[in-house]
PAGULUM-44173 format. One record per residue: z, y, x of N, C-alpha, C in turn. Coordinates in steps of 0.02 Angstrom, whole numbers, plus 50000, padded with zeros to 5 digits. Example, Ala and Ser with C-alpha at 12.3 -4.5 7.8 and 13.67 -1.06 7.14 Angstrom:
PAGULUM-44173
503904971650660503904977550615503904983550660
503544988850642503574994750684503945000250645
END
This chain:
PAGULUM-44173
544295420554023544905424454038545325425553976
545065426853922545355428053869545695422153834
545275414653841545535408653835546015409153874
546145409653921546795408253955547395414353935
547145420353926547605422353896548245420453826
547685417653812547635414553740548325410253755
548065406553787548355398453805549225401953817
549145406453865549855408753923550435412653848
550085415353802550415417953753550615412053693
550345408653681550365403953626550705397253639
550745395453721550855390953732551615386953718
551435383253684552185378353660552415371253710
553115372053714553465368753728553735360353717
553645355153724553975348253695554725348753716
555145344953663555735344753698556055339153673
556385336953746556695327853722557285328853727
557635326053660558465324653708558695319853712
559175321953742559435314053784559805310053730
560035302753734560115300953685561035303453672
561455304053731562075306153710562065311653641
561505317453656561635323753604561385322253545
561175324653510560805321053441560285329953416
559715328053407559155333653389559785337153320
559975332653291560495337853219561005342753262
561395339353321561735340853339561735347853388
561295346753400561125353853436560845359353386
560585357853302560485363453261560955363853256
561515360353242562195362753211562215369353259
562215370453297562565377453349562035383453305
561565383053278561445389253236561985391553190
562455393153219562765398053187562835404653190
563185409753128563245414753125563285419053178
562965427553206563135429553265563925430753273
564155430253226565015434153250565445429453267
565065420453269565405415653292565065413453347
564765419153375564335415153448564915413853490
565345417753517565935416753557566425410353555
566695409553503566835403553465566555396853504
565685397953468565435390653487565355389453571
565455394453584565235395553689565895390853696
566375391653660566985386753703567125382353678
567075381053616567025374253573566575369953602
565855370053615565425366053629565235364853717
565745361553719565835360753812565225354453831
564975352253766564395347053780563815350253825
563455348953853562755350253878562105346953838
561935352353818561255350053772560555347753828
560635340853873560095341853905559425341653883
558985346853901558135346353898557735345653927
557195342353929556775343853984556205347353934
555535348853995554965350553989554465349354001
554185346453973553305341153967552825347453951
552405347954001551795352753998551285347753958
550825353453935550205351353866549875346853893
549755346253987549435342054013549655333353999
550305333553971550815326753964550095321653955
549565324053909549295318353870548725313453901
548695318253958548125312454002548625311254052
548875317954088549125314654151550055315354162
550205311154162551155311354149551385314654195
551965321654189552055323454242552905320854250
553075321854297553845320154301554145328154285
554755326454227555105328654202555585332454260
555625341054265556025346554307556605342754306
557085342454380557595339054392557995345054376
557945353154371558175358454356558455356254294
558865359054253559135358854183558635365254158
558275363054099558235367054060558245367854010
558435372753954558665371853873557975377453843
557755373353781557115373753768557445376453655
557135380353649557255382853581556945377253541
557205373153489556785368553475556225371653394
556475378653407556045380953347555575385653363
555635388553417555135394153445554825391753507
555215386253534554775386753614555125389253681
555475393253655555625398253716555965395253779
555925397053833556495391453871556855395553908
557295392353932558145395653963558205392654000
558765394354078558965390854124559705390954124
559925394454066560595392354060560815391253986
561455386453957561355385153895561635391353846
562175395653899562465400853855562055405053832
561245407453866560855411353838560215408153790
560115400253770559925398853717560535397153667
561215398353672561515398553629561595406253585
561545411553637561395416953605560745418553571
560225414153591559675415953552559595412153510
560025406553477560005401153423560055404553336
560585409753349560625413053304560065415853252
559675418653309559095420653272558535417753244
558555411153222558385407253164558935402953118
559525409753117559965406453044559525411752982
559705407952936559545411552879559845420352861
560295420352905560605429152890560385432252854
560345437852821560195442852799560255446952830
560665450352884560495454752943560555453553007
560305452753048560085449853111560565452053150
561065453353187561645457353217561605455253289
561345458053327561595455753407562155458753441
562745454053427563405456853443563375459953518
563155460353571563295460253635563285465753634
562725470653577562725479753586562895481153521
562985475853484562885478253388562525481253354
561865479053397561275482253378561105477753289
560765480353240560545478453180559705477753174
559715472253164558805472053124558565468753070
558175471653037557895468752967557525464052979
557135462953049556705454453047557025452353110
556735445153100557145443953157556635443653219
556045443253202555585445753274555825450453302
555915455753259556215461453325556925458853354
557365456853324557835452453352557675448453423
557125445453391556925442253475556615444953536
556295451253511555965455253577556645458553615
557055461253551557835463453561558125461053638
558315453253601558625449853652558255449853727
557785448853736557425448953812557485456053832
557625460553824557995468753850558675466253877
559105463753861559895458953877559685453253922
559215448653929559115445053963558895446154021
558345450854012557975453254067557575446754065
557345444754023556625441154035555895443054018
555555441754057554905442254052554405436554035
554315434453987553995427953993553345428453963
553115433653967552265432253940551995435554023
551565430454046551045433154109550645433954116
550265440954157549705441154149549295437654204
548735434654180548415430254215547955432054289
547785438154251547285442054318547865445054376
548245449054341548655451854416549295449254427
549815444354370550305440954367550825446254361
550515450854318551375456454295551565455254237
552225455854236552445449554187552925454854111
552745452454066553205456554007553455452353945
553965458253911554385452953881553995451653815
553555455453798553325451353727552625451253746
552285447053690551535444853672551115450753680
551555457253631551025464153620551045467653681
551705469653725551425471353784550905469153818
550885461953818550425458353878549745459753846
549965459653774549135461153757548785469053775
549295472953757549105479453787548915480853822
549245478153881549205476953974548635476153969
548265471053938547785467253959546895470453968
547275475253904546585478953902546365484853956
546765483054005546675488354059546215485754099
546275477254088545845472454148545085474454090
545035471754040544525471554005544005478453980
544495481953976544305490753995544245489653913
544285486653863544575487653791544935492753773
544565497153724545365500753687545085501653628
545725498253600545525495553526545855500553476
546135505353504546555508753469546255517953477
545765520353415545525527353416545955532253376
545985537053394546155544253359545575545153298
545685544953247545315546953186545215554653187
545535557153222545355566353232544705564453281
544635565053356544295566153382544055561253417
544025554553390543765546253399543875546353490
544485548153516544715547253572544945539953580
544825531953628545025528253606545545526053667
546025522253651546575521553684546795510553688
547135509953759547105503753742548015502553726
548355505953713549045503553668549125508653632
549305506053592549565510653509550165516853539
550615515753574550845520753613550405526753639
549965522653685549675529253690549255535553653
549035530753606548585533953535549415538253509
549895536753477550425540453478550655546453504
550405545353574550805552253605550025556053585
549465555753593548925558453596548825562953526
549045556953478548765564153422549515569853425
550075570753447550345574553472549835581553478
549465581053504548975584853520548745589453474
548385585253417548215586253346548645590053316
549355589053302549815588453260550075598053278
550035602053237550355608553245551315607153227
551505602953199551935603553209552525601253259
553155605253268553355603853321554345604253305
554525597153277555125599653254555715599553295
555775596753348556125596253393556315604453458
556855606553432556935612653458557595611553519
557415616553571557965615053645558245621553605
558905619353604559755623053618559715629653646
559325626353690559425633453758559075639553774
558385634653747557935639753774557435641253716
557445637353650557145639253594556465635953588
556305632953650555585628453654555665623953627
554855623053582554805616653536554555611553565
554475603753537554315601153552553975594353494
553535590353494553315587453429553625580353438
553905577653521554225571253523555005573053551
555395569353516555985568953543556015567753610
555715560853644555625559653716555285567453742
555095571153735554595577653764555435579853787
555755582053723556525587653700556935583553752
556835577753765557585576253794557205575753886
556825575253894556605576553972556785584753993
556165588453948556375596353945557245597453953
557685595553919558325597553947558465596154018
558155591254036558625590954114558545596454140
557935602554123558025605554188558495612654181
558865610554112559345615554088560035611854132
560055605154116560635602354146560595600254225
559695599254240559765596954314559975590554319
559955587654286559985581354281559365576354308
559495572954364558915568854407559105563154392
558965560054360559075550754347558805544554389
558345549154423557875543654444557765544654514
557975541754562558135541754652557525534454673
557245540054741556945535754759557245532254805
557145526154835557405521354870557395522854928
556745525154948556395523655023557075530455059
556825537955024557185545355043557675545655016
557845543254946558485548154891558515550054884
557725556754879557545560154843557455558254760
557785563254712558005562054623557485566254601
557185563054540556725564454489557105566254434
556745568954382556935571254328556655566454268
555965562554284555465560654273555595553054300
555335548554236555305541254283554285543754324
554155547154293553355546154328553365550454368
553695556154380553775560154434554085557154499
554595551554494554605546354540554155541854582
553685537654500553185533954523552635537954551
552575542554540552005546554605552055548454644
552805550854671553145551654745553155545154773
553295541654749553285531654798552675532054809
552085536554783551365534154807551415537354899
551795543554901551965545254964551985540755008
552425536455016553005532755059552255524755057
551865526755019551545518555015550885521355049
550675517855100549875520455112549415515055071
549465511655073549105507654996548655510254938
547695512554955547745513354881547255510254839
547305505754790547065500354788546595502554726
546485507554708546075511954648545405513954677
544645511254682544225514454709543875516954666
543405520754658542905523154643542375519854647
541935517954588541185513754582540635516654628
540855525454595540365528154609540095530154690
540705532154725540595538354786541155532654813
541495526754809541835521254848542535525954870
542805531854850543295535254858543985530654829
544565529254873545005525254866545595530754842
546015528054787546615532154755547325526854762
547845529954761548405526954746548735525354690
548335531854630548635530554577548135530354529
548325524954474547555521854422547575529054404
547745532854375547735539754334547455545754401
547555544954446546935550654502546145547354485
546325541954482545495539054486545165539654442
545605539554372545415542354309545065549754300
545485552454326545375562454340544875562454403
544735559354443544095556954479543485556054441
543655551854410542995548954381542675554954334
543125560254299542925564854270542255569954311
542535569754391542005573554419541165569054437
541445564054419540425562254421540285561954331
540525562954285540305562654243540165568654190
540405573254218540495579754202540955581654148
541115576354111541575575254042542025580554049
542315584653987542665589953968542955589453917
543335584453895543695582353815544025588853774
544335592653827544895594853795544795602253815
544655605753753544355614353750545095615953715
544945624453752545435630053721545145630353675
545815632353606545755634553540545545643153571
545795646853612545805653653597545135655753624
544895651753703544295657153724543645650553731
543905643653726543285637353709543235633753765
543595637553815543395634753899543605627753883
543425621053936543205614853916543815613353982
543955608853983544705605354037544345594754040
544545593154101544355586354133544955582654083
545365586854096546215584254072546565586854025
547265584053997547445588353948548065594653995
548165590154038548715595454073548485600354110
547875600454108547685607254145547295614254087
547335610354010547135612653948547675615753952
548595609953941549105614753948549065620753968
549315621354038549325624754098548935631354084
548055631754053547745636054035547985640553982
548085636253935548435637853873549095645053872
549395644053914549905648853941549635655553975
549045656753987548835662354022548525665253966
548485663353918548375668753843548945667853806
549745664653796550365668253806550715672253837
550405672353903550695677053938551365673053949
551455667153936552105663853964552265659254029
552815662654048552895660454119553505654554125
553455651454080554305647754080554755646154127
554415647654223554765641854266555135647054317
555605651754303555705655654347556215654454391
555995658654466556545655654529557315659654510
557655655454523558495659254527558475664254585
558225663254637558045665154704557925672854676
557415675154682557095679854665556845684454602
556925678254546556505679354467556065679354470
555525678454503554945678254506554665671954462
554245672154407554335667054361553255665254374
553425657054354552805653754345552585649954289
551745648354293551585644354227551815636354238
551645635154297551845627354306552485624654335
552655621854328553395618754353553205616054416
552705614154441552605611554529552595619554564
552155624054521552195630854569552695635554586
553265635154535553915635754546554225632154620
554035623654617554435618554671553975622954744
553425624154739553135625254806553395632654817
553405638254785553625646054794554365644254831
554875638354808555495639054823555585637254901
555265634254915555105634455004555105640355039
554735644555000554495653655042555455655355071
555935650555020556925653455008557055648455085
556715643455058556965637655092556755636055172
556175639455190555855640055231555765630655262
555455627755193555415618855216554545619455206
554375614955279553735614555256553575606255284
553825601955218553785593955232552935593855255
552595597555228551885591755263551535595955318
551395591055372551365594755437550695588755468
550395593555505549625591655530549575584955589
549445581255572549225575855640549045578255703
548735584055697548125585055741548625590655799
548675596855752549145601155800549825601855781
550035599755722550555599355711550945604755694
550375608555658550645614755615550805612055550
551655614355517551735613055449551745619955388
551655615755339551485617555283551775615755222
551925620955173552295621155107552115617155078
551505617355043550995615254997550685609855029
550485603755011550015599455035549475600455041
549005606154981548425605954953548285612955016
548935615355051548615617655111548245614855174
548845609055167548755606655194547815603055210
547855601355171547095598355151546585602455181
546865607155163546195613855176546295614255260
546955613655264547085615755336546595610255393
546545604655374546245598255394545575599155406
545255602755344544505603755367544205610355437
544885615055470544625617555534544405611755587
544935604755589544875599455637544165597355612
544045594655562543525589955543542985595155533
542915601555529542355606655531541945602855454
542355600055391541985598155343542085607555289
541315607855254541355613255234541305611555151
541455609255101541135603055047540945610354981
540995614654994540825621254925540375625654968
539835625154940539155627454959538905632054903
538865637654940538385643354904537575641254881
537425641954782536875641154801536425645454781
536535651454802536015657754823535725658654882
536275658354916536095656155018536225650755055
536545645355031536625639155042537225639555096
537435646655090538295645255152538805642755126
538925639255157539395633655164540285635355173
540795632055140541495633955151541875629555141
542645630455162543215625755198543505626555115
543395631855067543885631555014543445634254964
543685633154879543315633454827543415642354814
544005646354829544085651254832543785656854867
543595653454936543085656454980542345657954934
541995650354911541655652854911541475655554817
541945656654795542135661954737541955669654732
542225669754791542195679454826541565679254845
541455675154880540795674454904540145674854867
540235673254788539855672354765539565679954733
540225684154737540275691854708539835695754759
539585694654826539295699254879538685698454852
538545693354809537825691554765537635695554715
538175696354661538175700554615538385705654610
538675709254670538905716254707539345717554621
539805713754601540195715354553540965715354615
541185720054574541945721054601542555722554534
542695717154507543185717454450543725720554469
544155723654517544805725854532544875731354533
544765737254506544785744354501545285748154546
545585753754586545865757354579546065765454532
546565762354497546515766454450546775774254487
547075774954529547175781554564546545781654579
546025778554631545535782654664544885781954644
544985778054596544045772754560544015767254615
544255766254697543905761354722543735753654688
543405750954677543365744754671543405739254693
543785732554707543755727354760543515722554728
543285717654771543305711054744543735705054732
544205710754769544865702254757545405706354755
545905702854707546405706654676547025708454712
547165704254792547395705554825547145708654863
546555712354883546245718154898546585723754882
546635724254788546905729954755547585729954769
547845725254779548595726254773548705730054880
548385726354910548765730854980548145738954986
547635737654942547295746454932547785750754914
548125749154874548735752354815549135754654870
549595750854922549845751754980549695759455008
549105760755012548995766155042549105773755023
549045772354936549445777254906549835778354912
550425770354914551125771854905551395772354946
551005771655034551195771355085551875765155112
551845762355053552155755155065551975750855116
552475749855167552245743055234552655738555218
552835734855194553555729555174553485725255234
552775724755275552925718255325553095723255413
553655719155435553945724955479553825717455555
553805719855600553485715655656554335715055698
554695709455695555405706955725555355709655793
554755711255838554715713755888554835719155927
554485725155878554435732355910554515735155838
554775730755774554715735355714554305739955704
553765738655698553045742755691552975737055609
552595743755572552645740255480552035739855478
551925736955426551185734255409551415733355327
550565736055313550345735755226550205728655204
550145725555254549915717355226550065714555274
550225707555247550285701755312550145698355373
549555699255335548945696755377548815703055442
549145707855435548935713455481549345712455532
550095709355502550605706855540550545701855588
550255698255544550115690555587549715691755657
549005694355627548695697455682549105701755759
549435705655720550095709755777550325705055814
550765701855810551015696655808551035692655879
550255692155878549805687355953549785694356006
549755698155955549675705856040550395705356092
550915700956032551305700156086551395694056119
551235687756090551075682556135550685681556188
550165685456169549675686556206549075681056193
549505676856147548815672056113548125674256087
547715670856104546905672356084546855666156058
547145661455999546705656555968545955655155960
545555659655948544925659655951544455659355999
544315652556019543795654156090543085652256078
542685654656083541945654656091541795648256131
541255643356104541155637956150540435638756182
540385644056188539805645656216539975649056295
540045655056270540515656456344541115656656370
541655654656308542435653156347542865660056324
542435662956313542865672456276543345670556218
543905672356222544525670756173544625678156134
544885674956069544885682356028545465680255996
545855685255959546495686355915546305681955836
545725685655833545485685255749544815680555764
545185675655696544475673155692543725675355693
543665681155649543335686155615543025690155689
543445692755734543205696355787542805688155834
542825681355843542345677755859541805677355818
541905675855748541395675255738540755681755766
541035687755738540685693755770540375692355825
540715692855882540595690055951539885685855963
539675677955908539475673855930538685676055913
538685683855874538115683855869537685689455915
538075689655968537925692456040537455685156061
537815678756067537275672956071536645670856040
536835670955970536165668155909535905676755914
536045681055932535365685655923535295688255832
535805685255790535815690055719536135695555721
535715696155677536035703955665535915705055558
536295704855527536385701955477536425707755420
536735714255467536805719055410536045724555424
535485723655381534905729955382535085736355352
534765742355375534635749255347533945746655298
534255751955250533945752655176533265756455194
533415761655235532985766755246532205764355296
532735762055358532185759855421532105753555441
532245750155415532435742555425532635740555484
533105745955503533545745355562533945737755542
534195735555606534795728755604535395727555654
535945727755622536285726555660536775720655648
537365718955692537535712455702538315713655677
538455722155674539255721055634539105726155583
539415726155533539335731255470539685737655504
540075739755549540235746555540539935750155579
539345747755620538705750555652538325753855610
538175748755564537735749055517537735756855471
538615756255443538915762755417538935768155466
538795767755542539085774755600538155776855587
537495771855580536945770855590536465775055516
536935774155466536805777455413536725786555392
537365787455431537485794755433536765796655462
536115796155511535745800255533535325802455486
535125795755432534815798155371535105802755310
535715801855330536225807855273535825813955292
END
């Protein structure tokens, strides 16, 4: 493979001419760049060439009836003569290389020649394994090491290795405390110019980059290329390990982190360990206390710039991703997701003190606190303690006698949402919840589950005292008082 790489980069050209032109006669046109124009109309001759492949020497091939004009000093070939007349230049002797078309300047003339194929739009080095094609040797070589899984290129800080020198570039970024690149606007630094000039768009709003399929605009050329992963069901990235298929080489990457347990990238302030660097970012900001992404809407300000895009829906009331199954939609995708596992009854975060099982990593978080009967959320008016911080915040409610959620129906208020929601069905008269045992429909999930253990015969909450049991906790508490 590498032989042939070899071959596809190195490979040289023969070139015959015909006898009208003369081999002198066609150097003569190396002239100066500021007389390229000049010679385009002076030289109304046609320099014909052909092209004899390396194979010429055993087996003769017949010579392309196409015209093609062949560099007789580099190789390169052209299908028209005005653009090897523009690239003739760049083996005169000059002293500064000038490509009039932008007036761009260079001190060698290699870069001169990578130059010119940006104006041409050619690609002529290919890659052999997948046939994506680029304009110089070092791209393709770069490319290449993606097939070979090579990276020849390490960070001397933290022997991180990388397969293009670009990317080793942006990486020690990382390393580097300094940051000289400052925004106008907002006073944020930055250590790459490319970082400073993306960061402005979202001062100017400036979207450059439209997708084809919607016309939906990016800010981001990669914030693009991962929305087209949308519109493509294609995903051609699997997994060795667990055969899990991705759309994008970089998920499979951040995949692969979870069978290997790998943690590259630790906080300076509290040591915690990250799969990634953007979620090191992201961390990083919750011991600034900085929120940079705030809504115009409301002010309500965030750490990440996607959690900003999803909050602005709550204004917008858009919920693009919506369920196959029942065809309930949703803000967030990653609700989505979750939303998917009621159909598929998959539970994948498992408790392992009691081995119960859950639809979300948050579930079984809280869950894990009924273990360690810790309750981090204090009330500072009453001492109560909760376990979840939105606990404290609608407990607080009760002090302040705050209901903000008001029912469009009978205007009856509620301390929390969820109390609403519940309301809500008393007037539909919906019972979502049905028992598949006997057919009994309930409001609340929570009041079936209760229910089902009229069937299984548990009874889950015991007395301390008598080893009484019962099957709902506020028995349990009416059951307590006799020993008071």
């Amino acid at each position: 493979m590498e032989e042939n790489l070899s071959e596809n980069m190195h490979a040289a050209a023969k070139i015959e001419h015909s006898s009208e032109v003369s081999k002198k006669e066609c150097m003569d046109l190396l002239v100066p760049v500021g007389h390229i124009d000049a010679q385009l109309k002076e030289n109304a001759q046609d320099c014909e060439i052909s092209v004899k492949g390396l194979s010429d020497k055993g087996n003769s091939m017949k010579n392309t009836t196409e015209k093609t004009y062949i560099c007789d000093l580099c190789g390169l070939v052209y299908y028209s003569k005005q653009k090897l007349l523009i690239h003739l230049p760049v083996h005169s002797n000059q002293q500064n290389n000038v490509f009039k078309k932008c007036g761009k300047t260079f001190n060698e003339r290699k870069n001169l020649v990578r130059h010119l194929r940006i104006h041409e739009n050619e690609k002529s080095f290919i890659c052999d394994v997948c046939g994506k094609s680029f304009r110089d040797s070092k791209s393709l070589e770069s490319h290449f090491c993606t097939h070979t899984g090579v990276k020849p290129y390490a960070c001397e800080i933290c022997r991180k290795a990388f397969s293009g020198r670009g990317e080793l570039r942006n990486h020690l970024c990382i390393h580097l405390k300094e940051k000289p690149y400052t925004c106008e606007v907002c006073n944020k630094t930055f250590s790459r110019q490319p970082d400073l000039k993306i960061h402005l768009r979202i001062h100017t709003k400036e979207k450059p980059y439209a997708c084809e399929v919607c016309s939906k605009t990016f800010a981001r050329s990669s914030d693009l290329k991962s929305h087209l992963v949308a519109h493509s069901t294609e995903k051609p990235y699997a997994c060795e390990v667990c055969s899990k298929t991705f759309a994008r080489c970089g998920s499979l990457k951040s995949h692969l982190l979870t069978h290997s347990n790998e943690k590259p990238y630790a906080c300076e302030v509290c040591s915690k360990t990250f799969a990634r660097c953007g979620s090191l970012k992201c961390h990083s900001l919750t011991h600034s206390k900085e929120k940079p992404h705030a809504c115009e809407i409301c002010g309500k300000a965030f750490i990440k710039g996607n959690e900003l895009k999803v909050h602005l829906r709550v204004h917008t009331m858009e919920k693009p991703y919506g369920c196959d199954v029942c065809s309930k939609a949703f803000s967030d995708a990653r609700n989505l997701k979750t939303h998917l596992r009621i159909h598929t009854k998959e539970k994948p975060y498992v408790c392992e003190v009691c081995s119960k099982t859950f639809a979300r990593s948050n579930y079984l978080k809280f869950h894990l606190l009924t273990h360690s009967k810790e309750k981090p959320h204090a009330c500072e008016i009453c001492g109560k303690a909760l376990i979840k911080r939105s606990h404290l915040k609608a407990h607080l409610r009760i002090h302040s006698k705050e209901k903000p959620h008001a029912c469009e129906v009978c205007s009856k208020t509620f301390s929390r949402s969820d109390y609403l929601k519940f309301h809500l069905l008393t007037h539909s008269k919906e019972k979502p919840h049905a028992c598949e045992i006997c057919g009994k429909a309930f409001i609340k999930v929570y009041e079936m589950k209760v229910h089902l253990r009229v069937h299984t015969k548990e009874k889950p909450y015991g007395c301390d005292v008598c080893s009484k049991a019962f099957s709902v906790k506020r028995n349990l508490k009416r059951h307590s008082r006799v020993h008071d």
